[in-house]
C-alpha positions as CSV (number, residue, x, y, z in Angstrom):
1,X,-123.0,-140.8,-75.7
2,X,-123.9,-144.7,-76.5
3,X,-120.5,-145.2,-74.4
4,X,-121.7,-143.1,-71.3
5,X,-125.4,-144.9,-71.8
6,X,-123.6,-148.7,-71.7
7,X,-121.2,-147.1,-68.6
8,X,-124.3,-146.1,-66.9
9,X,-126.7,-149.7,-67.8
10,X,-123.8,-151.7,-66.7
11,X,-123.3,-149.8,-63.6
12,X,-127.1,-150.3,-62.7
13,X,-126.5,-153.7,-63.5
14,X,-123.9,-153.9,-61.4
15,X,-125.5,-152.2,-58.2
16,X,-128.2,-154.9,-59.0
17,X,-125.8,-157.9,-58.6
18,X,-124.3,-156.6,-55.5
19,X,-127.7,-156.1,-53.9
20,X,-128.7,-159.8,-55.1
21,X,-125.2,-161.2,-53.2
22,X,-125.8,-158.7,-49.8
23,X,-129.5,-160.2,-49.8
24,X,-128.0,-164.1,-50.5
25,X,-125.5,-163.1,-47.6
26,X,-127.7,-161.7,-45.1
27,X,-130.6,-164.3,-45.7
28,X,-127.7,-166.7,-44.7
29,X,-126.8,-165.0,-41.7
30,X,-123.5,-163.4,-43.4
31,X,-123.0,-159.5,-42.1
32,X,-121.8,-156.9,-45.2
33,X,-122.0,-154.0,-43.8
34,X,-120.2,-151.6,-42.7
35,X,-119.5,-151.4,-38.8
36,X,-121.2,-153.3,-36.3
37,X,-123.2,-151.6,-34.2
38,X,-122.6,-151.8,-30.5
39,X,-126.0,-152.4,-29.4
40,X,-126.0,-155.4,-32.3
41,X,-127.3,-159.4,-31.4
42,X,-125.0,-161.7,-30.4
43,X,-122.6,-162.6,-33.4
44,X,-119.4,-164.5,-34.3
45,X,-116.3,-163.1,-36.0
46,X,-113.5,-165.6,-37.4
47,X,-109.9,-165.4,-35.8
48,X,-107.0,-165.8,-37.8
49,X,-103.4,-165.4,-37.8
50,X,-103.3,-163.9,-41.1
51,X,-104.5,-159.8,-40.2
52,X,-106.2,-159.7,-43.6
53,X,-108.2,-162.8,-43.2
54,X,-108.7,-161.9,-39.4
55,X,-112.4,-160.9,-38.5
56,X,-113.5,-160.7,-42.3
57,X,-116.2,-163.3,-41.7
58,X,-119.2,-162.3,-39.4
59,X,-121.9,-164.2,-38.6
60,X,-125.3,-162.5,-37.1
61,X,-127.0,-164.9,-34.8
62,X,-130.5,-162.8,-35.3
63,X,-132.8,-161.3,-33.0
64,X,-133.7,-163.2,-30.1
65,X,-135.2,-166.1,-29.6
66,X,-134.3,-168.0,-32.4
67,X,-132.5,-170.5,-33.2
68,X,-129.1,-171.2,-35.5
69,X,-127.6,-174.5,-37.4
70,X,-124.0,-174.4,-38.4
71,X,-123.2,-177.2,-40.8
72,X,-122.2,-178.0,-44.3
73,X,-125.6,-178.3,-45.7
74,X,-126.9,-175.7,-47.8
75,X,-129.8,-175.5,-45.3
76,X,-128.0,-174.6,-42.7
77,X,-128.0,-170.8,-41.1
78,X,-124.5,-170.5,-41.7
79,X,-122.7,-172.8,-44.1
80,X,-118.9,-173.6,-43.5
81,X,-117.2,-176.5,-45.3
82,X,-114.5,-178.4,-43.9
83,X,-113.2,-182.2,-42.0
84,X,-115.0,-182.5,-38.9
85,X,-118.0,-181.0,-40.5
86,X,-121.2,-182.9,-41.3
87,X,-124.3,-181.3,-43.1
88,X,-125.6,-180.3,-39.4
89,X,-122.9,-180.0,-36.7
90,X,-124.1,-177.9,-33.8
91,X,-126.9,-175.4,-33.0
92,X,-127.1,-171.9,-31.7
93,X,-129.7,-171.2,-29.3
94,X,-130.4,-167.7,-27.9
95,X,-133.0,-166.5,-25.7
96,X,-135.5,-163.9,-24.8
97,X,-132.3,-162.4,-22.6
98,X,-129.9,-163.1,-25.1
99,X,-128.5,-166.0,-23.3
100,X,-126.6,-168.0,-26.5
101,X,-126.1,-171.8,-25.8
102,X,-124.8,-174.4,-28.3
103,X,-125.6,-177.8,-28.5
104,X,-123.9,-180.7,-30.5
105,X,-126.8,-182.1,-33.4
106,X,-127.2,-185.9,-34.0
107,X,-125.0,-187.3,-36.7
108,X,-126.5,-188.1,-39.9
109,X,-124.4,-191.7,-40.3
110,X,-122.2,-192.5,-37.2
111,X,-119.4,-193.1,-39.7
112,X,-119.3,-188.8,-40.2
113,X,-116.4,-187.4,-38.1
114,X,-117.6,-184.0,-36.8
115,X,-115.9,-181.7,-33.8
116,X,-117.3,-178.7,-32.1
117,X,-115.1,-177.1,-29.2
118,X,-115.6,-174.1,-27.0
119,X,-112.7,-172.8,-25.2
120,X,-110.9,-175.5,-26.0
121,X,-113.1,-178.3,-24.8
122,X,-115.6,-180.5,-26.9
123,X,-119.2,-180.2,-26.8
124,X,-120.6,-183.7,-26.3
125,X,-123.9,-185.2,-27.5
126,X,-126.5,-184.1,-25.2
127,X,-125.3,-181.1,-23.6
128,X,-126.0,-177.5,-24.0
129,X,-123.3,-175.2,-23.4
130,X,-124.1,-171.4,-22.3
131,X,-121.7,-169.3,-23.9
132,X,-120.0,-166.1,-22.5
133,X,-119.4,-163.1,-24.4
134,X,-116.0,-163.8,-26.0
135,X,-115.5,-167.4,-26.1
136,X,-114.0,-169.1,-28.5
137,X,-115.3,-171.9,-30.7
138,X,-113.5,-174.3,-33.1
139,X,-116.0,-176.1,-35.6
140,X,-114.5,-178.9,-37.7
141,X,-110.4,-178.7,-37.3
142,X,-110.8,-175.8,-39.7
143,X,-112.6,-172.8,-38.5
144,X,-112.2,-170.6,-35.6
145,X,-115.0,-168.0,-34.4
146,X,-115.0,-165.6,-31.4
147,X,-118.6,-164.6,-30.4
148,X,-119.3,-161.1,-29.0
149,X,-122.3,-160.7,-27.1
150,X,-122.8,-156.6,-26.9
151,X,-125.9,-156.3,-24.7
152,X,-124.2,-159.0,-22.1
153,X,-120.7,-157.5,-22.0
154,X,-122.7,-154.0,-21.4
155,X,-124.7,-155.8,-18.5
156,X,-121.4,-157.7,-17.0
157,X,-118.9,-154.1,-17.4
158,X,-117.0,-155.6,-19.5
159,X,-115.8,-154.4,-22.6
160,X,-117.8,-154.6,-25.7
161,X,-115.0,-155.4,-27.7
162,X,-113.2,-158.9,-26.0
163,X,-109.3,-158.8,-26.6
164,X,-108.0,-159.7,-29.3
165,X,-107.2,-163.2,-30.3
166,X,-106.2,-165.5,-33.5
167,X,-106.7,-168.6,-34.0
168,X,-103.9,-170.1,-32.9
169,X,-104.5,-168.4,-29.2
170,X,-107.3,-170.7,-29.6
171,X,-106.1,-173.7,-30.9
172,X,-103.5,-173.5,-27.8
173,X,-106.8,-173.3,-25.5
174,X,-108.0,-177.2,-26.2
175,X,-106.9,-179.7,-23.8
176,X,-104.7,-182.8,-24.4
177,X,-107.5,-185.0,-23.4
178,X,-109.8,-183.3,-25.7
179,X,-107.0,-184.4,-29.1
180,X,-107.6,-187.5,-30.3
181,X,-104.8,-186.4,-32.8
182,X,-102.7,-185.3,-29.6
183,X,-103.3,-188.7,-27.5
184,X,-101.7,-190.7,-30.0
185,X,-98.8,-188.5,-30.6
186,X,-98.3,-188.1,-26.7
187,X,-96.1,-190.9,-26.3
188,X,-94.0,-189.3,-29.2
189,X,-94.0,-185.9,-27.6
190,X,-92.6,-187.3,-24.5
C-alpha cells in the first residue's frame, strides 16, 4: 500500500513537471503537442538529414499581428545557439493577413558574426523579406527551418504540407556569392 501511495505521489509529481516544461516550451514559442492543426499560424519546422531529428523542432509564430525575435539571448521568442548567432539575429513579423516577413536586427558589437539566409540568399541590414509558405531559412551556419504558412497555402491552392526537404536541399539552395566561406575556396574548386 505505502508502495502503490509513493507510485501514485511520484506519478503526480511527475505529471506536474511535465506540465511545468510544456508551459516553459510554449511560453517560448516551442510546439509539444501532438499534431498540428491545419488551420494553425504560421510556424517553422527544422530540416534535417537525420529522419529522427527531421521536423522534431517546431516553432509557433503566434496569432497575428505580432511579432518574433530569433537569437541566442534568453529573451528572445525562440532561443537557438550556435556560430553566426548573436543574442538577437533576425525578427519575425506577421500581419493582420498573416503576411510573415523577416528582417535582419542591428548587431550588438560589429565584431559579432551573425548570418540569416532565406532560400539561399542573405538577408541584409535594412530589408524586410516577405516570406512564402515553404521557404527555407538558415540562421547561423547551424540551423535549418522550413516555415509552413496553412491559411496562405489554403488561399494560394497549394498544398498545406510543402514537399519535403532536409537540410542539405537547403544548404545546396545558397548562392556562391552569398559564401564568404565558398568565395575563398573558389579558386581551389576550380
Amino acid at each position: 500500500e505505502k508502495a502503490l501511495r509513493r507510485t501514485i505521489q511520484d506519478g503526480s509529481q511527475c505529471d506536474r513537471i511535465a506540465a511545468e516544461v510544456d508551459l516553459a516550451h510554449q511560453q517560448r514559442g516551442l510546439f509539444t503537442g501532438g499534431m498540428l492543426m491545419a488551420d494553425a499560424n504560421p510556424f517553422l519546422t527544422n530540416l534535417s538529414a537525420d529522419a529522427q531529428l527531421h521536423g522534431v523542432l517546431v516553432f509557433q509564430l503566434g496569432p497575428s499581428p505580432t511579432t518574433v525575435v530569433v537569437g541566442s539571448g534568453f529573451d528572445c521568442n525562440i532561443v537557438l545557439q550556435g556560430v553566426g548567432i548573436p543574442p538577437r539575429l533576425c525578427e519575425f513579423s506577421i500581419s493582420q493577413g498573416e503576411d510573415v516577413t523577416i528582417r535582419l536586427l542591428p548587431p550588438c558589437s560589429r565584431h559579432q558574426s551573425s548570418r540569416c539566409m532565406v532560400n539561399g540568399c542573405m538577408v541584409h541590414r535594412g530589408t524586410d523579406v516577405q516570406l512564402e509558405h515553404g521557404d527555407r531559412l538558415i540562421f547561423g551556419w547551424v540551423h535549418v527551418f522550413q516555415i509552413h504558412m496553412p491559411n496562405l497555402a489554403r488561399r494560394l491552392g497549394l498544398s498545406v504540407c510543402p514537399p519535403l526537404m532536409t537540410d542539405w536541399d537547403a544548404l545546396r539552395e545558397v548562392a556562391p556569392g552569398e559564401s564568404e566561406t565558398y568565395s575563398v575556396l573558389s579558386l581551389y574548386i576550380q
